[in-house]
The first five atom37 places (N, CA, C, CB, O) and aatype in JSON, in Angstrom:
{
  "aatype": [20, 20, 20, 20, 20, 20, 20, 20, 20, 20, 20, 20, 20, 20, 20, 20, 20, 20, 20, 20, 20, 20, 20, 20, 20, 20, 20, 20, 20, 20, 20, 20, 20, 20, 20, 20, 20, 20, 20, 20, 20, 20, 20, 20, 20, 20, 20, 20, 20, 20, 20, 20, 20, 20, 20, 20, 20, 20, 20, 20, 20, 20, 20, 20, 20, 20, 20, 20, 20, 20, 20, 20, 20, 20, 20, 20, 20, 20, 20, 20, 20, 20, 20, 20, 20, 20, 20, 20, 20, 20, 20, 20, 20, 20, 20, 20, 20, 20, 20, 20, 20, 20, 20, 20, 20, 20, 20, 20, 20, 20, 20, 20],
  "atom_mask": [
    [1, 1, 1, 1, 1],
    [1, 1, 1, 1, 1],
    [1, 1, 1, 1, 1],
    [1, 1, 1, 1, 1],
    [1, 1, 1, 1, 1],
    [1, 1, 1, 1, 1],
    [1, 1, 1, 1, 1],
    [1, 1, 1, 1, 1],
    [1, 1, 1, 1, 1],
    [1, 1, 1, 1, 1],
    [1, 1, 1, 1, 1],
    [1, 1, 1, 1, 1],
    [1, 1, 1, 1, 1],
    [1, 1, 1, 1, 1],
    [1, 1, 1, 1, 1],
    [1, 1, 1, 1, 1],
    [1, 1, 1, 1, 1],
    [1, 1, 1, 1, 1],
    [1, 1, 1, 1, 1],
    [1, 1, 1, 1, 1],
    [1, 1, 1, 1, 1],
    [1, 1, 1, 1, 1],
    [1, 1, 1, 1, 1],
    [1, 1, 1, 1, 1],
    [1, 1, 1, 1, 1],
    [1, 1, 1, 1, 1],
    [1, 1, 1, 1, 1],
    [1, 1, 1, 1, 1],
    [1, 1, 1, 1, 1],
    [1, 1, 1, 1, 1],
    [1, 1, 1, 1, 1],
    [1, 1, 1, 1, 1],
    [1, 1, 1, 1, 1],
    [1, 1, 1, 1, 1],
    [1, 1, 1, 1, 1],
    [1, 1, 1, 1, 1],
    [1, 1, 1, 1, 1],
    [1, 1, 1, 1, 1],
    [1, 1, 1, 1, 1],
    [1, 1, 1, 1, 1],
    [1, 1, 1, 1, 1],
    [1, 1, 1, 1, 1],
    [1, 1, 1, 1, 1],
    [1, 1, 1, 1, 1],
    [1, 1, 1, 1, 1],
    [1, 1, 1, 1, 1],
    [1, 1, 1, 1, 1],
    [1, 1, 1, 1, 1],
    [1, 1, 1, 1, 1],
    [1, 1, 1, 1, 1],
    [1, 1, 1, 1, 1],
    [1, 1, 1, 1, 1],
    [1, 1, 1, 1, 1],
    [1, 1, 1, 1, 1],
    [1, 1, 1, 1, 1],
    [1, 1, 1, 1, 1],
    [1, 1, 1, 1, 1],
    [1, 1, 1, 1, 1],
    [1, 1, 1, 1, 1],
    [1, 1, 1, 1, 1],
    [1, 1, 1, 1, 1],
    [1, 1, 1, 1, 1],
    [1, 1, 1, 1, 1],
    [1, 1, 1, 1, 1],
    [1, 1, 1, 1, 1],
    [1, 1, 1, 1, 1],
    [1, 1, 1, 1, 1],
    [1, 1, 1, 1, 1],
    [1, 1, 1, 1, 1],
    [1, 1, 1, 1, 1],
    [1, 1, 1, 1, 1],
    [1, 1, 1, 1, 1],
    [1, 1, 1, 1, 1],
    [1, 1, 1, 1, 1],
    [1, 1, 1, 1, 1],
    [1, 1, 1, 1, 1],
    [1, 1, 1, 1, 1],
    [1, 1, 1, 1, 1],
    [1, 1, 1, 1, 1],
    [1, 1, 1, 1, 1],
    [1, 1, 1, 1, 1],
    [1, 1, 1, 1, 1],
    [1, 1, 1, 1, 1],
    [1, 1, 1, 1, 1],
    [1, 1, 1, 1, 1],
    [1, 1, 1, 1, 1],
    [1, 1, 1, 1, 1],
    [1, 1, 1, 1, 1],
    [1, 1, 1, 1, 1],
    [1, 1, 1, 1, 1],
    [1, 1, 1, 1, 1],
    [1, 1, 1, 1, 1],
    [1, 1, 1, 1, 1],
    [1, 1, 1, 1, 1],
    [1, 1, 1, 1, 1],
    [1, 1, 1, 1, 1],
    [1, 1, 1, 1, 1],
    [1, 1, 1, 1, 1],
    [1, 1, 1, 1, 1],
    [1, 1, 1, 1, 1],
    [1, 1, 1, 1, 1],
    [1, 1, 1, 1, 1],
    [1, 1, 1, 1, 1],
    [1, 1, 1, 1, 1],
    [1, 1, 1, 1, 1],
    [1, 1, 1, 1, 1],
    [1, 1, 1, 1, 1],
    [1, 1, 1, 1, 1],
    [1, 1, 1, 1, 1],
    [1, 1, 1, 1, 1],
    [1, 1, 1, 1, 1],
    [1, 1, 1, 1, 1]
  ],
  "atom_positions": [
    [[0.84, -1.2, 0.0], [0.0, 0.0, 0.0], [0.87, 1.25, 0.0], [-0.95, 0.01, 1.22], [0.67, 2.24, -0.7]],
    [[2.05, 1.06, 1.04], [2.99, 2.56, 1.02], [3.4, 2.59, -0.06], [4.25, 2.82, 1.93], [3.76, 3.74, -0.32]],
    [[3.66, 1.4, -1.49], [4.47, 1.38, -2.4], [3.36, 2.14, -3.58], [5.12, -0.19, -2.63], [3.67, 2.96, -4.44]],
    [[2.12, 1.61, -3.32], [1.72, 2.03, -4.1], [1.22, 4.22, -3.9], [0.72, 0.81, -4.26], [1.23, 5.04, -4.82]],
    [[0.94, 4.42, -2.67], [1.11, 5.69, -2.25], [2.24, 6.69, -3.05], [1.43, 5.51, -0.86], [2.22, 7.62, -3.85]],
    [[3.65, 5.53, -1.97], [4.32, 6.7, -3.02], [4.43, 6.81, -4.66], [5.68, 6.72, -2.69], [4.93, 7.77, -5.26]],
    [[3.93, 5.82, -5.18], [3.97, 5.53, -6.34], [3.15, 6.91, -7.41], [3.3, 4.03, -6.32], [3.47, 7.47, -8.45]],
    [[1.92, 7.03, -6.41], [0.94, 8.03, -7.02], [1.57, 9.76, -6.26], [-1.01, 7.45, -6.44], [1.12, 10.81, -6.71]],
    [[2.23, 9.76, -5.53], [2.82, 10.48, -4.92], [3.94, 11.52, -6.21], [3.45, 9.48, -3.77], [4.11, 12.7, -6.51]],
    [[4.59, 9.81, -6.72], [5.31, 10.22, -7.39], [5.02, 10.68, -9.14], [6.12, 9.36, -7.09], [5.6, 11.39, -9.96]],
    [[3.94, 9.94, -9.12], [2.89, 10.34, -10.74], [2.72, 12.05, -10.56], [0.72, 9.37, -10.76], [3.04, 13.04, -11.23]],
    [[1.97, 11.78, -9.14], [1.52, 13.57, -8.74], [2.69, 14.61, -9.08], [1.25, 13.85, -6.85], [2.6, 15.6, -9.81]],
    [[3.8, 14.14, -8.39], [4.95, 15.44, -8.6], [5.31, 15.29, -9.89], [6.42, 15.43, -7.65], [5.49, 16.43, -10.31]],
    [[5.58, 14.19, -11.11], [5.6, 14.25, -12.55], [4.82, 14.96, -13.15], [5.46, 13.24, -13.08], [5.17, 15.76, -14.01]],
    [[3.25, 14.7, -12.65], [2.35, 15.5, -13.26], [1.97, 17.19, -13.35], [1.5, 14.96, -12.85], [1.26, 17.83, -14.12]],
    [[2.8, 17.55, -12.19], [3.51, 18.97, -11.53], [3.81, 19.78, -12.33], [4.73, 18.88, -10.81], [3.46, 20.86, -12.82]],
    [[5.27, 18.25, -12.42], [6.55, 19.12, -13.19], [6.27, 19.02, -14.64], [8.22, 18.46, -12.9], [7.08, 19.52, -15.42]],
    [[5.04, 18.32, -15.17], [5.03, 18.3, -16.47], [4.33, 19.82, -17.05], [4.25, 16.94, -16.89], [4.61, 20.37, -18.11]],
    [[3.44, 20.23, -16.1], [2.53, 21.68, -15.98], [3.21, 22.42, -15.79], [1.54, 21.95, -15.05], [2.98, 23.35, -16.57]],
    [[4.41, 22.74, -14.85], [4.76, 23.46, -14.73], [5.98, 23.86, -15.96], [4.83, 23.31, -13.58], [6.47, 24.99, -15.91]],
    [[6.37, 23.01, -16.89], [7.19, 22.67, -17.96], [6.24, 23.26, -18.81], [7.64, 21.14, -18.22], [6.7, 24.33, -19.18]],
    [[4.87, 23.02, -19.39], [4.02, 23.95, -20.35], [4.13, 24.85, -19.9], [2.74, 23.84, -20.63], [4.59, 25.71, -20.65]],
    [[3.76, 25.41, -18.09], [3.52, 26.64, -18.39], [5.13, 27.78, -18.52], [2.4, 27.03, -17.17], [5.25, 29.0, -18.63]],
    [[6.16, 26.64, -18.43], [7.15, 27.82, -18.92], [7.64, 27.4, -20.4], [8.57, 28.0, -17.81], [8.82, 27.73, -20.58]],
    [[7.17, 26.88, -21.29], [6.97, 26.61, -22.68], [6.65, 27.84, -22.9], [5.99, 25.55, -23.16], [7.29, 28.7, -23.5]],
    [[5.72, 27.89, -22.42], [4.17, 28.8, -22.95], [4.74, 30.18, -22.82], [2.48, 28.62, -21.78], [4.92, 31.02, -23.7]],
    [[4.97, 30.25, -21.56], [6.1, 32.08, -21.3], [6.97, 31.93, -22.13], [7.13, 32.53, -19.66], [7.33, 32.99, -22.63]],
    [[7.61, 30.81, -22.61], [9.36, 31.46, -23.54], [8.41, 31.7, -25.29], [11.4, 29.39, -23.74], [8.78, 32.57, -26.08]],
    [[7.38, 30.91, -25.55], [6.51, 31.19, -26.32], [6.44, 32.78, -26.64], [5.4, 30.62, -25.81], [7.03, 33.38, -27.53]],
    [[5.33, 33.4, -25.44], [4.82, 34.66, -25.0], [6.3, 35.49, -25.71], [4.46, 34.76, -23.05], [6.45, 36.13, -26.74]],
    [[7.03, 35.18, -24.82], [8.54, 36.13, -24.69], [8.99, 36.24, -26.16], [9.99, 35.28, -23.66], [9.35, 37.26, -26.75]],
    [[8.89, 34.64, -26.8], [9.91, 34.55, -27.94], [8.98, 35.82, -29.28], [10.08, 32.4, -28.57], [9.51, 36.55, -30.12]],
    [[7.65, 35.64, -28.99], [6.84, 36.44, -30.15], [6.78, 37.85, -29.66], [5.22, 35.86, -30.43], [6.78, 38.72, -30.53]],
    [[6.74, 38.24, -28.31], [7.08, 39.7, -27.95], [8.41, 39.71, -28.72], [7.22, 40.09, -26.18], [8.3, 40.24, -29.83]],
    [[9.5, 39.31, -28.47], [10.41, 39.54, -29.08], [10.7, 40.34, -30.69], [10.7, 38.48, -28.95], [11.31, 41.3, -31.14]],
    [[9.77, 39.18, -31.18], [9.76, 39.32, -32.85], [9.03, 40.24, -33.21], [9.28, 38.21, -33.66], [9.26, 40.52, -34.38]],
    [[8.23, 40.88, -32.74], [7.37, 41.97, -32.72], [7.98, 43.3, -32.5], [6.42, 41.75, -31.77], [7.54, 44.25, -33.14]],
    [[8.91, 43.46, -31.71], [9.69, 44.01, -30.72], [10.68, 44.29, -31.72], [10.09, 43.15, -29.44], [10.67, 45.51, -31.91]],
    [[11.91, 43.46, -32.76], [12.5, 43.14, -33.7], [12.2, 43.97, -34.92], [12.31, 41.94, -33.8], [12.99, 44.63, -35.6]],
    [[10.43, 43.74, -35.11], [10.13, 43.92, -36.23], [10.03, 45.69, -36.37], [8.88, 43.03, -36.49], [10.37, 46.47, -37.26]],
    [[9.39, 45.85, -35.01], [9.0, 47.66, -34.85], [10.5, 48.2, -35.14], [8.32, 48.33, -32.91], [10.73, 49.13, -35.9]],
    [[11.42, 47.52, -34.46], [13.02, 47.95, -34.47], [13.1, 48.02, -36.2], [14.33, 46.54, -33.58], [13.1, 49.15, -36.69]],
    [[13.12, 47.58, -36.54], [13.65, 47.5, -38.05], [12.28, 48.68, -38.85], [13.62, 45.36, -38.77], [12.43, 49.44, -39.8]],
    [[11.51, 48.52, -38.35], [10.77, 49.84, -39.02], [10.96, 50.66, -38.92], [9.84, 50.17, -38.95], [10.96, 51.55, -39.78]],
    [[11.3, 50.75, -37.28], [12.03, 52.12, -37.35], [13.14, 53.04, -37.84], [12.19, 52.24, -36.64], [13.31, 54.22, -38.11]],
    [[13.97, 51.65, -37.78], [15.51, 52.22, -38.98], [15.45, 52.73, -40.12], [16.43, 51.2, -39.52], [16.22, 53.55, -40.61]],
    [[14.02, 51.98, -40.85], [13.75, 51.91, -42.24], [13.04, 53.59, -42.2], [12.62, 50.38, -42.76], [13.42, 54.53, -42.9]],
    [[11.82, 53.63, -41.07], [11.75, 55.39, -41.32], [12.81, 56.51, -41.53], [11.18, 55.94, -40.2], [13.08, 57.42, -42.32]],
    [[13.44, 55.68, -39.93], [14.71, 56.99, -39.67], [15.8, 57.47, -40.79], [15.76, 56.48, -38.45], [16.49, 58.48, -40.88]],
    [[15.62, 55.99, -41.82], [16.96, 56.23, -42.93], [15.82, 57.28, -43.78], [17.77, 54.39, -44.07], [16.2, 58.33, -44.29]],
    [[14.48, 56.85, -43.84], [13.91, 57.54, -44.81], [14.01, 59.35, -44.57], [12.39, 56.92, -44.85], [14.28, 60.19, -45.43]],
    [[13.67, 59.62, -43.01], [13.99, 61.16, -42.66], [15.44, 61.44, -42.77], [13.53, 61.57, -41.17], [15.78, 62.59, -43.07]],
    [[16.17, 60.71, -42.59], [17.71, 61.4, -43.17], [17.93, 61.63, -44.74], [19.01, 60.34, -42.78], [18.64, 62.46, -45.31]],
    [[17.25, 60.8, -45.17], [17.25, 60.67, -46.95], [16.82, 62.32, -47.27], [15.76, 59.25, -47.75], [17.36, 63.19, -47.95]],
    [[15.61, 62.3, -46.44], [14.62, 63.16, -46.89], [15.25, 64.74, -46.32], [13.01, 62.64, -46.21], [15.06, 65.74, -47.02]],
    [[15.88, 64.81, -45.25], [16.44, 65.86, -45.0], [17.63, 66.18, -45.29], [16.32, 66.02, -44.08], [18.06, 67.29, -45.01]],
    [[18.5, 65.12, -45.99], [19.54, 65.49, -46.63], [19.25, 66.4, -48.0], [20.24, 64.28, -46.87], [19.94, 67.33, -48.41]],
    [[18.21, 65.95, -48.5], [17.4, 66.47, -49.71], [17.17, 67.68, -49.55], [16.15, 65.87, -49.97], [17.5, 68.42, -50.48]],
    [[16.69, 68.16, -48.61], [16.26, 69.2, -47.95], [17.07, 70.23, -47.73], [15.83, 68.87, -46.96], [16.58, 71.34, -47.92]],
    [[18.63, 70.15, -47.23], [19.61, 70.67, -46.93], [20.26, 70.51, -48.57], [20.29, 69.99, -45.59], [20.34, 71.69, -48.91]],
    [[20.44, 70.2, -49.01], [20.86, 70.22, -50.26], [19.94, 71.29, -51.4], [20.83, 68.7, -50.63], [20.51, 72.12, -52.11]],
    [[18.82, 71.13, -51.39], [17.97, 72.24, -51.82], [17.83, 73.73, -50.92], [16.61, 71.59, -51.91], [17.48, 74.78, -51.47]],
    [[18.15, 73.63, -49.52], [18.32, 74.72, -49.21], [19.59, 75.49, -49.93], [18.33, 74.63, -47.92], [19.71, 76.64, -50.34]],
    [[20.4, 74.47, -49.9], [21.64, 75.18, -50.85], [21.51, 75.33, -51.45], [22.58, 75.0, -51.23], [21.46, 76.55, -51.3]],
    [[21.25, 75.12, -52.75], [20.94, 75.31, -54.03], [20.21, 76.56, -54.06], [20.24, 74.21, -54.59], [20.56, 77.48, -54.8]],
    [[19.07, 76.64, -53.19], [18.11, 78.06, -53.0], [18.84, 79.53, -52.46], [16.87, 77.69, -51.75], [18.52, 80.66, -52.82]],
    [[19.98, 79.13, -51.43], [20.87, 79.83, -50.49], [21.76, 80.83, -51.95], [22.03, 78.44, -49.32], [21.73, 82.06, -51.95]],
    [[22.46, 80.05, -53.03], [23.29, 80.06, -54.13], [22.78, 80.82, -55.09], [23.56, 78.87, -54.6], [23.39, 81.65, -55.76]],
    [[21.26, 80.4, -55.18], [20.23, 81.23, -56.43], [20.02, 82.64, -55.74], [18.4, 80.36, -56.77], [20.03, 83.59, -56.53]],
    [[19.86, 82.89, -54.65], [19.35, 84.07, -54.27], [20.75, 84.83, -54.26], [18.47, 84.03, -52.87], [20.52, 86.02, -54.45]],
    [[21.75, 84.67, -54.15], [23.1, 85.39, -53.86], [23.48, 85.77, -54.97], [24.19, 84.66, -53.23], [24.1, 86.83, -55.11]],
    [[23.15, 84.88, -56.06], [23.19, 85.07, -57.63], [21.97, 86.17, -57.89], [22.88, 83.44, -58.54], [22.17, 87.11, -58.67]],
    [[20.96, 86.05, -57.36], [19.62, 86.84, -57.81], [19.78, 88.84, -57.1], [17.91, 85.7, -56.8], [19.34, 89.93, -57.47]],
    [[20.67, 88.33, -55.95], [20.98, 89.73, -55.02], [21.97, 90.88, -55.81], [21.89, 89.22, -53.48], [21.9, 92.09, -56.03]],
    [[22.96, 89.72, -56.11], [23.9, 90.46, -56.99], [23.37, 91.07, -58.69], [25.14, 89.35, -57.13], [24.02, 91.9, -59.33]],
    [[22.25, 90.5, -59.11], [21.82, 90.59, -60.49], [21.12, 92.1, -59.73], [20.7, 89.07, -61.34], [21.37, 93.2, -60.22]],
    [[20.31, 91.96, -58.61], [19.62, 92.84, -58.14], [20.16, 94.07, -58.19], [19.3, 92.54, -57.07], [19.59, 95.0, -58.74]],
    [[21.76, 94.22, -57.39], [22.52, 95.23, -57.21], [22.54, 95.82, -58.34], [23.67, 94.98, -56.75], [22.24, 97.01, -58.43]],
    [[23.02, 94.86, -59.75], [23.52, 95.59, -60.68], [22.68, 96.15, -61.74], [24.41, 94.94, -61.17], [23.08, 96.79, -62.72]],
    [[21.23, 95.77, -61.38], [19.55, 95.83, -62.3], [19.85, 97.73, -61.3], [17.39, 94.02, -61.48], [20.08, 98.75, -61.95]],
    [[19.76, 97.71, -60.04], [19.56, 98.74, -59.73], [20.67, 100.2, -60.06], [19.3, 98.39, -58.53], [20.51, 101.42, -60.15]],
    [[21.67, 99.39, -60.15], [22.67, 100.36, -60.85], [22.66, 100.81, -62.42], [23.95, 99.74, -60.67], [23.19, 101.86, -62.79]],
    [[22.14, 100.1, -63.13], [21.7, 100.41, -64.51], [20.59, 101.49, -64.88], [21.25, 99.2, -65.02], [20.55, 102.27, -65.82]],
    [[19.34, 101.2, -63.41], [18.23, 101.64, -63.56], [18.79, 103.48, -62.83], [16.95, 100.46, -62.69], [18.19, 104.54, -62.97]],
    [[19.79, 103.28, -62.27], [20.17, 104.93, -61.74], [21.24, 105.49, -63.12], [21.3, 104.93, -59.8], [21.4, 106.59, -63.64]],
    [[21.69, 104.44, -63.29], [22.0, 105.53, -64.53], [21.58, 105.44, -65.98], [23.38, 105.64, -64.71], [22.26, 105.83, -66.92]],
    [[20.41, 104.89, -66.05], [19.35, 105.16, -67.0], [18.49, 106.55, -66.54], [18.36, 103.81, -67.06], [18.28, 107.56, -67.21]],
    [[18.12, 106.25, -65.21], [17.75, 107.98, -64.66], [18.36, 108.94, -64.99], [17.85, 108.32, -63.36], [17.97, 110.08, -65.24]],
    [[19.53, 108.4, -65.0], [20.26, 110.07, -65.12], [20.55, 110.48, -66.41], [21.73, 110.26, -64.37], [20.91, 111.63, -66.68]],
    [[20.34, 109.1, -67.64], [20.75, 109.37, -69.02], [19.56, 110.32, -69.66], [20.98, 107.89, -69.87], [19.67, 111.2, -70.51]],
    [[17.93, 109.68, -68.73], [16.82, 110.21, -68.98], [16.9, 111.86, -68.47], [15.73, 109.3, -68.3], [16.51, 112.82, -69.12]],
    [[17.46, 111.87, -67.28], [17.07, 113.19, -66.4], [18.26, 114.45, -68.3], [18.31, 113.08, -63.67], [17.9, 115.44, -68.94]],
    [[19.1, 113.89, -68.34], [20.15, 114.26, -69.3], [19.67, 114.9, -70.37], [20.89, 113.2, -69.77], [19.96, 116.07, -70.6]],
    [[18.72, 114.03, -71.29], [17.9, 114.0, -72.32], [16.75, 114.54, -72.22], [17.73, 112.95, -72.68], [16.02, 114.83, -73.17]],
    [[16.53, 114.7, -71.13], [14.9, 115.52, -70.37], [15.1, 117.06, -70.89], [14.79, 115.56, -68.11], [14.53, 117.82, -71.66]],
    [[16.62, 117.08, -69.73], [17.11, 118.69, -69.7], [17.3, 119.15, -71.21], [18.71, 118.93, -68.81], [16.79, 120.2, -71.6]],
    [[18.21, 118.17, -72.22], [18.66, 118.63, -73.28], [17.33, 119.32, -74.56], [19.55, 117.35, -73.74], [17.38, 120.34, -75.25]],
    [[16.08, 118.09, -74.43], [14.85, 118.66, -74.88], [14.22, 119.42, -74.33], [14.11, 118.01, -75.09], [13.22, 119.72, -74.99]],
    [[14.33, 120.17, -72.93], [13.59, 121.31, -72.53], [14.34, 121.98, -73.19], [13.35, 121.7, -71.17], [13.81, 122.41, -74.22]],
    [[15.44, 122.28, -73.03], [16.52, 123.32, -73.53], [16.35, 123.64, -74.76], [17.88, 122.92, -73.45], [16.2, 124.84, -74.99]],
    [[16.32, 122.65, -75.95], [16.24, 122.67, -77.57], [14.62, 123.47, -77.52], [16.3, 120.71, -78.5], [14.42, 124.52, -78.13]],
    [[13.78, 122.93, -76.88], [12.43, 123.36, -76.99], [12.28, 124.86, -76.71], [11.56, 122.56, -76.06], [11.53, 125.64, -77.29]],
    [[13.34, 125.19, -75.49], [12.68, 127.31, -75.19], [13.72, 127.23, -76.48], [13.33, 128.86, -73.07], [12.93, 127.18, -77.42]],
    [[15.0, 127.19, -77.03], [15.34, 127.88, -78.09], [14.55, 127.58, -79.16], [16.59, 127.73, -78.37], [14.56, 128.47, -80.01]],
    [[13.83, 126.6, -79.43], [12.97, 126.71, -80.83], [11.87, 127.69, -80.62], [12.27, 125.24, -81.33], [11.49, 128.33, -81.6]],
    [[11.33, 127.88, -79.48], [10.4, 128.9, -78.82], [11.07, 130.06, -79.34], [10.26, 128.88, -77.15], [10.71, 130.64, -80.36]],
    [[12.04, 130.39, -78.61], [12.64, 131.73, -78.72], [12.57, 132.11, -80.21], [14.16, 131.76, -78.15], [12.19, 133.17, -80.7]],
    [[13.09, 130.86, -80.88], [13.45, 130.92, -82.39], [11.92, 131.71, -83.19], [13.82, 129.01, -83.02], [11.61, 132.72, -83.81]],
    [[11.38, 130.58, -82.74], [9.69, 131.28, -83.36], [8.74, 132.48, -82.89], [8.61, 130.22, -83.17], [7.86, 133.08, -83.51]],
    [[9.22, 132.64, -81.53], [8.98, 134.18, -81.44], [9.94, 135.36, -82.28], [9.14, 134.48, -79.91], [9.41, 136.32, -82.84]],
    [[11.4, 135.12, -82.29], [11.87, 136.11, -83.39], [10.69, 136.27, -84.15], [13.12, 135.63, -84.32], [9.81, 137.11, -83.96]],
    [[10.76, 135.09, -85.33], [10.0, 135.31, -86.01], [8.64, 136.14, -86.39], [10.02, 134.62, -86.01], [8.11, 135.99, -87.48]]
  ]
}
């Protein structure tokens, strides 16, 4: 009878350790697919982060390009405005010279 006791005694603690063996199956399970999940977000994220460096290298590179055009556009500016002052003054020149011709043709036709 004791043989057979411990016998079931000893089924019982097999049957234990066999449960308690699923249930840490089952957690390295749990763990192993958190993991891969965990893995997977990781690698998406690299894949964004390369995409915002891509994208802001782009960005910085067209700022240059824009930085270059306007320094080119400033200087065209300077020299548009220096043309346009002494076009004024070729006009103001030619203004004076036809008032001037105009009282002497005046004058001229009053002799007359």
């Amino acid at each position: 009878n004791s043989l057979r006791d411990e016998s079931v005694k000893q089924e019982q603690r097999l049957q234990n350790s066999l449960l308690e063996i699923e249930a840490l199956h089952k957690s390295i399970d749990a763990a192993n697919k958190k993991s891969r999940t965990q893995e997977k977000t990781i690698e998406h994220l690299e894949r964004e982060n390369i995409d915002i460096k891509d994208r802001l290298q782009t960005s910085l590179s067209n700022a240059s390009t824009i930085e270059a055009r306007n320094v080119i556009l400033q200087d065209s500016l300077e020299e548009s405005k220096v043309e346009v002052r002494e076009l004024k003054g070729k006009l103001n020149a030619v203004s004076e010279d036809l008032k001037h011709k105009t009282l002497q043709l005046e004058n001229r036709q009053n002799l007359l």
